[in-house]
Backbone as JSON, one array per atom type, in Angstrom:
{
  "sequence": "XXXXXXXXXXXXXXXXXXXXXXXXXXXXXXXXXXXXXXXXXXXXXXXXXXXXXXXXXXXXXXXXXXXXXXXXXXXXXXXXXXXXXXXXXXXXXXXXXXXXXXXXXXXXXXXXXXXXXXXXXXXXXXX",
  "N": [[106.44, -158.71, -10.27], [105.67, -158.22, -13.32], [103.82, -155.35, -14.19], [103.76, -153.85, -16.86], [104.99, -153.62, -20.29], [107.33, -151.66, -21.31], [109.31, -152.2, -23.04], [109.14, -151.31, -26.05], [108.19, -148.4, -27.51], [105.87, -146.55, -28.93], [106.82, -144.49, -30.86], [109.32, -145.55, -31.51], [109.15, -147.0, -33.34], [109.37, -145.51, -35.67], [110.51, -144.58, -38.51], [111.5, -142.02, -39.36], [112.58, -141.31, -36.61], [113.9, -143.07, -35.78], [116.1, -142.06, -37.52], [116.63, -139.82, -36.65], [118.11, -140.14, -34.46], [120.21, -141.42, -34.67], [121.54, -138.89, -36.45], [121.81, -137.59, -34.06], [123.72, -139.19, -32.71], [125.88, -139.03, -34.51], [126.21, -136.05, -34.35], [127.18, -135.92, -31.79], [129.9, -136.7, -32.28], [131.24, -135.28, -34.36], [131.3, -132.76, -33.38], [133.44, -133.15, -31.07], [135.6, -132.85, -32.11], [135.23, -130.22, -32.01], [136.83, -127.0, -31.15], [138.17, -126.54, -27.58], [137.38, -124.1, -26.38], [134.59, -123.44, -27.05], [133.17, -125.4, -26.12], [130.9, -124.69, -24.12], [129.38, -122.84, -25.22], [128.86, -122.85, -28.54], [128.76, -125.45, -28.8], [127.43, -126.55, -27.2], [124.52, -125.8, -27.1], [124.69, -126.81, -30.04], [123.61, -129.29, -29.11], [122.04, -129.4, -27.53], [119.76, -128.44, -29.28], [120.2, -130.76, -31.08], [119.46, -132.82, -29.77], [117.29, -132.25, -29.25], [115.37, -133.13, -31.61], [114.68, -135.83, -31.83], [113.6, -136.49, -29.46], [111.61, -134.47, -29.59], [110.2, -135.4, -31.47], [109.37, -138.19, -30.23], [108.33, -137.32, -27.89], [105.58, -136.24, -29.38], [104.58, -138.22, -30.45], [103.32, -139.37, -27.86], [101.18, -137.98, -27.55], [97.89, -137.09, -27.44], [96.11, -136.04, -29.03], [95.24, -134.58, -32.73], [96.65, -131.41, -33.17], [98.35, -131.47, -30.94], [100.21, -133.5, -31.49], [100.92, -132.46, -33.52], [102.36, -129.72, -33.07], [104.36, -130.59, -31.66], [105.6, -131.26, -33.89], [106.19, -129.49, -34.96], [108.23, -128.29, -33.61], [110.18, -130.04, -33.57], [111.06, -129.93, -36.1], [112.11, -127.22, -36.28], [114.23, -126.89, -34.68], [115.74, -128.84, -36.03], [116.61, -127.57, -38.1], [117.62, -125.26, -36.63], [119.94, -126.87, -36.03], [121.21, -127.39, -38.55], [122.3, -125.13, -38.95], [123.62, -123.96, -37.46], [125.48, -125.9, -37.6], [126.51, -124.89, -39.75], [127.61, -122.71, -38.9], [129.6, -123.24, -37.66], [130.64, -124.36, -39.81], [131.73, -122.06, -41.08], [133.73, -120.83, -39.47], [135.52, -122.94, -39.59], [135.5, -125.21, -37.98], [134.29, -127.28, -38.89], [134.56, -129.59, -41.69], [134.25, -129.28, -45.81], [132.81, -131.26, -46.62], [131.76, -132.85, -44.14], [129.87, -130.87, -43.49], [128.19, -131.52, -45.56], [127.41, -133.81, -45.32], [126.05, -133.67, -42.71], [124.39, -132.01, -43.8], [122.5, -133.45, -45.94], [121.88, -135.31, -44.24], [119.86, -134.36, -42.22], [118.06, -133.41, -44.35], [116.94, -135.27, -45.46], [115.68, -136.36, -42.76], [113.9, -134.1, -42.25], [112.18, -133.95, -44.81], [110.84, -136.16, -44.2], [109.58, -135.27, -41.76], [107.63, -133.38, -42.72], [106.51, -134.81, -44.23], [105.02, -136.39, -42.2], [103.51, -134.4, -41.12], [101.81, -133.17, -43.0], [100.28, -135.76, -43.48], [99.06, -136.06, -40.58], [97.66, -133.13, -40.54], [95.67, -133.97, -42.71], [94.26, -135.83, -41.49], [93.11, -134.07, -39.69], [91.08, -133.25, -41.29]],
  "CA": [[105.36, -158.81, -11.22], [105.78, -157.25, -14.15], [102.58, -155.04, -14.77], [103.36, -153.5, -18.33], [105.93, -154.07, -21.06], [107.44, -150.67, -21.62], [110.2, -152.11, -24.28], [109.27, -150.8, -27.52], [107.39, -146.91, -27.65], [105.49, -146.57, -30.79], [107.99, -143.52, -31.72], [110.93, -146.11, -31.6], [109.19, -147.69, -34.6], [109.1, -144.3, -36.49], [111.97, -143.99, -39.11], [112.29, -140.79, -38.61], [112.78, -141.33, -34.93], [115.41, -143.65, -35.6], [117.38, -141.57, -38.14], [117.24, -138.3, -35.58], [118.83, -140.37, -33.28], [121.62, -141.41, -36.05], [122.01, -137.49, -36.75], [121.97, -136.57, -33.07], [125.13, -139.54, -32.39], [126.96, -137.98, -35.63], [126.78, -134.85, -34.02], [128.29, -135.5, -30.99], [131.11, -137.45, -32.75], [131.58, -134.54, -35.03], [131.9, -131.69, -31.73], [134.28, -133.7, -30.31], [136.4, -131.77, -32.58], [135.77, -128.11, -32.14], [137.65, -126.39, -29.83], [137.6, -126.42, -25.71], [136.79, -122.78, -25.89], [133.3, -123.49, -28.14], [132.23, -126.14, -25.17], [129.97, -123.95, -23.34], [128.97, -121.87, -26.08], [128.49, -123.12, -29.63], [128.95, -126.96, -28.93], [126.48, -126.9, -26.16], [123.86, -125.33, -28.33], [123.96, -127.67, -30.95], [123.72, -130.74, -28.31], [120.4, -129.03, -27.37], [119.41, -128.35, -30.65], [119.82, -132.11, -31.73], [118.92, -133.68, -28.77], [115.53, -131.79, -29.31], [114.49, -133.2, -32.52], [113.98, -137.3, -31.64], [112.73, -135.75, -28.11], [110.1, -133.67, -29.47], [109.12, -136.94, -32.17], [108.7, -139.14, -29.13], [106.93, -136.64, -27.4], [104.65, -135.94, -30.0], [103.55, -139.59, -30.03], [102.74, -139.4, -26.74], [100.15, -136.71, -27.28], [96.32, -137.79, -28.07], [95.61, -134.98, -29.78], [96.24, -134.03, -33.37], [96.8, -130.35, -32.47], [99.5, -131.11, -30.12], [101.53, -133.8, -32.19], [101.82, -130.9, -35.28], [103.01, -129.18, -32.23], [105.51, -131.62, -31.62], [106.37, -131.48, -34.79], [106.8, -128.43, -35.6], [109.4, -128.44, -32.65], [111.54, -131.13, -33.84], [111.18, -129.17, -37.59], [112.72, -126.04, -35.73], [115.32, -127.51, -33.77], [116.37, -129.69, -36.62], [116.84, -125.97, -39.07], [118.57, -124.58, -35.52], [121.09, -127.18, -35.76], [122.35, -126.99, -39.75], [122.16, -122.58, -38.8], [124.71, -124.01, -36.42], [126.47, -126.39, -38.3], [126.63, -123.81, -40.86], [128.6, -121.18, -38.42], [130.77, -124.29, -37.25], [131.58, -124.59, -40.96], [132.33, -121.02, -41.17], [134.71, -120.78, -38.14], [136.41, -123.78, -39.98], [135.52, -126.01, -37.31], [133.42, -128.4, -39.89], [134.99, -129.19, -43.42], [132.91, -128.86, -46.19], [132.36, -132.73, -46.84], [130.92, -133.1, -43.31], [128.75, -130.06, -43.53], [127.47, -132.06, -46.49], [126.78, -135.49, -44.96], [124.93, -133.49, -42.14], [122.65, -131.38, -44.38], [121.79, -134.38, -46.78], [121.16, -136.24, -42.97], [118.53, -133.15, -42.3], [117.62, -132.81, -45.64], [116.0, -136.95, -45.6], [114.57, -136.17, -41.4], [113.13, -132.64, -42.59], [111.24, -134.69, -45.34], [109.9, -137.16, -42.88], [108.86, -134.44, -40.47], [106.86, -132.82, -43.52], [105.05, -136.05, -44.87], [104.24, -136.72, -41.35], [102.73, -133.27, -40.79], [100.77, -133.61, -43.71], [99.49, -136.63, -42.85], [98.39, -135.59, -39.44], [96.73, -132.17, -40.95], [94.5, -134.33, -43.29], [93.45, -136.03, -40.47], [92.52, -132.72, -39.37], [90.17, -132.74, -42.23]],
  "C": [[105.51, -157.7, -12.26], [104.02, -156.84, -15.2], [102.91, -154.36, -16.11], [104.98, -153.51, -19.25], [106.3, -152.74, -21.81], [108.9, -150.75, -23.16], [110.14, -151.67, -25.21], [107.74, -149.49, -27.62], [106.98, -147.01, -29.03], [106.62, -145.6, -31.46], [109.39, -144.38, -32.13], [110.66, -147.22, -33.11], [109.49, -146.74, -36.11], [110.42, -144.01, -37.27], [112.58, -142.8, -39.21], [112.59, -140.39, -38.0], [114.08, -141.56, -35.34], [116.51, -142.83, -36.44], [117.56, -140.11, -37.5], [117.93, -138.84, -34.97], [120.35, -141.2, -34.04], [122.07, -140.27, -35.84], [122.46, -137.0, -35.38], [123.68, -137.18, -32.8], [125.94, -139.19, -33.18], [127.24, -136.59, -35.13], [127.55, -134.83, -32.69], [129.35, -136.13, -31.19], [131.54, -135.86, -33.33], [132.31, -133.53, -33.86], [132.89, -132.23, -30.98], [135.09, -132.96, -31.14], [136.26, -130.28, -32.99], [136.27, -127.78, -31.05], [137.11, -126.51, -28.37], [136.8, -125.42, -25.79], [135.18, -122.76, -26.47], [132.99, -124.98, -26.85], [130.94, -125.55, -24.92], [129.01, -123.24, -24.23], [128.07, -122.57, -27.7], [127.95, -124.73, -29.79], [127.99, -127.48, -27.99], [124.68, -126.61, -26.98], [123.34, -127.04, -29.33], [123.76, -128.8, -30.85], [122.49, -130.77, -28.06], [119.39, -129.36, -28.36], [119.13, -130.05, -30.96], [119.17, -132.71, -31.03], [116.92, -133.18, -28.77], [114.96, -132.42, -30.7], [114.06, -134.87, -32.48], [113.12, -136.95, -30.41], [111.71, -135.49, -28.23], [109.58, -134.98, -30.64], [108.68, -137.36, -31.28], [107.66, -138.43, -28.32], [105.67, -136.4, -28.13], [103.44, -137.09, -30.16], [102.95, -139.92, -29.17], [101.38, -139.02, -26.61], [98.62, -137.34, -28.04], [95.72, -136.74, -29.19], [96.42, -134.48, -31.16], [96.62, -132.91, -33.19], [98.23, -129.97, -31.9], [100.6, -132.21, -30.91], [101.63, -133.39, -33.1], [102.39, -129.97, -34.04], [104.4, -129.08, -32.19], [106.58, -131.28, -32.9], [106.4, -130.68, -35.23], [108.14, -127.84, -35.03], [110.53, -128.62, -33.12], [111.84, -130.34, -35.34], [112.29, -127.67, -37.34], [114.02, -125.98, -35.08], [115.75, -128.53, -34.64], [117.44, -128.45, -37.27], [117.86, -125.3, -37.71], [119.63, -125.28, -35.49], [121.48, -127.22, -37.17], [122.49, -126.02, -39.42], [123.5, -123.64, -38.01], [125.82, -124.72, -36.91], [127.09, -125.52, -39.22], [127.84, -122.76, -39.8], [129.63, -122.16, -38.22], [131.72, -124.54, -38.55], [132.59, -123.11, -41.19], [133.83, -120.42, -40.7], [135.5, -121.76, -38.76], [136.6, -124.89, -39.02], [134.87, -127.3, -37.79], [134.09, -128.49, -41.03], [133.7, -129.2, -44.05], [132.08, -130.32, -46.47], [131.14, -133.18, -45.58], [130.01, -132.53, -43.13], [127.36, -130.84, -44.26], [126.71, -133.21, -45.92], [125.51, -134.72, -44.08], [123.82, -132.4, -42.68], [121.93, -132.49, -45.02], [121.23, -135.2, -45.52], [119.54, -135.21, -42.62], [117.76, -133.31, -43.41], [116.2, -134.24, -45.42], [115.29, -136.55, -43.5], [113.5, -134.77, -42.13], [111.96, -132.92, -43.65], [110.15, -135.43, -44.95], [108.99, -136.43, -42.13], [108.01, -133.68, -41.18], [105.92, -133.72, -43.5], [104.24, -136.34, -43.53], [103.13, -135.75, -41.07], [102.15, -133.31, -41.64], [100.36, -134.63, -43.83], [98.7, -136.59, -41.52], [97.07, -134.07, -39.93], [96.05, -133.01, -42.26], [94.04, -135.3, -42.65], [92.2, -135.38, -39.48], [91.01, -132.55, -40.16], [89.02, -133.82, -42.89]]
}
C-alpha cells in the first residue's frame, strides 16, 4: 500500500535547485582532473562545498519557518562563495584553465542570483 507519493519535493521544482545540482555534477567532472595528491585535501573540500549548496536549498524547503529557510539560504549562499575561493586556488595551482574557471563562475554567478531574489522574497514576507 502505498501511503504517500514522495516523487517530486517541492525543492526539485526550484530552478535554482536544479541548476546547483548541474554545478555540483560539473564539478565533479572537472576534479577528476586534479592530481591524486589534492584527493584528500583540496578536491574533497570542494565536493563538500558543492554538495552543500542544493542540500541546504532542499533543506530549506523543508523548514516551516521563514527564519530558518533564510537560514538555509544563507548556507547554500556560503558554500556556493566557498567553492569559486576554491576553484579560484585550483586555478592558481594550474589545476583549472582559465576558460573553465569561467564557465564555473558565470554557473555561480546565475545560482548566487537565485539565492538572492529568493532571500528577498522570503524577507518581505518577513514584513
Amino acid at each position: 500500500m502505498l501511503i504517500m507519493d514522495f516523487a517530486l519535493f517541492s525543492f526539485e521544482q526550484l530552478e535554482m535547485w536544479n541548476l546547483s545540482m548541474d554545478f555540483v555534477t560539473e564539478v565533479y567532472k572537472l576534479l577528476k582532473q586534479f592530481p591524486e595528491n589534492e584527493k584528500y585535501a583540496l578536491t574533497s573540500q570542494i565536493k563538500r562545498a558543492a554538495i552543500s549548496i542544493p542540500s541546504n536549498i532542499a533543506e530549506g524547503t523543508g523548514r516551516t519557518s521563514i527564519k530558518e529557510k533564510l537560514h538555509f539560504n544563507e548556507i547554500a549562499m556560503g558554500s556556493l562563495a566557498e567553492v569559486i575561493c576554491q576553484l579560484n586556488i585550483g586555478k592558481r595551482l594550474e589545476y583549472i584553465n582559465e576558460d573553465d574557471f569561467s564557465r564555473f563562475k558565470t554557473m555561480g554567478v546565475r545560482i548566487g542570483m537565485m539565492l538572492s531574489g529568493y532571500r528577498r522574497s522570503m524577507i518581505n514576507k518577513l514584513t
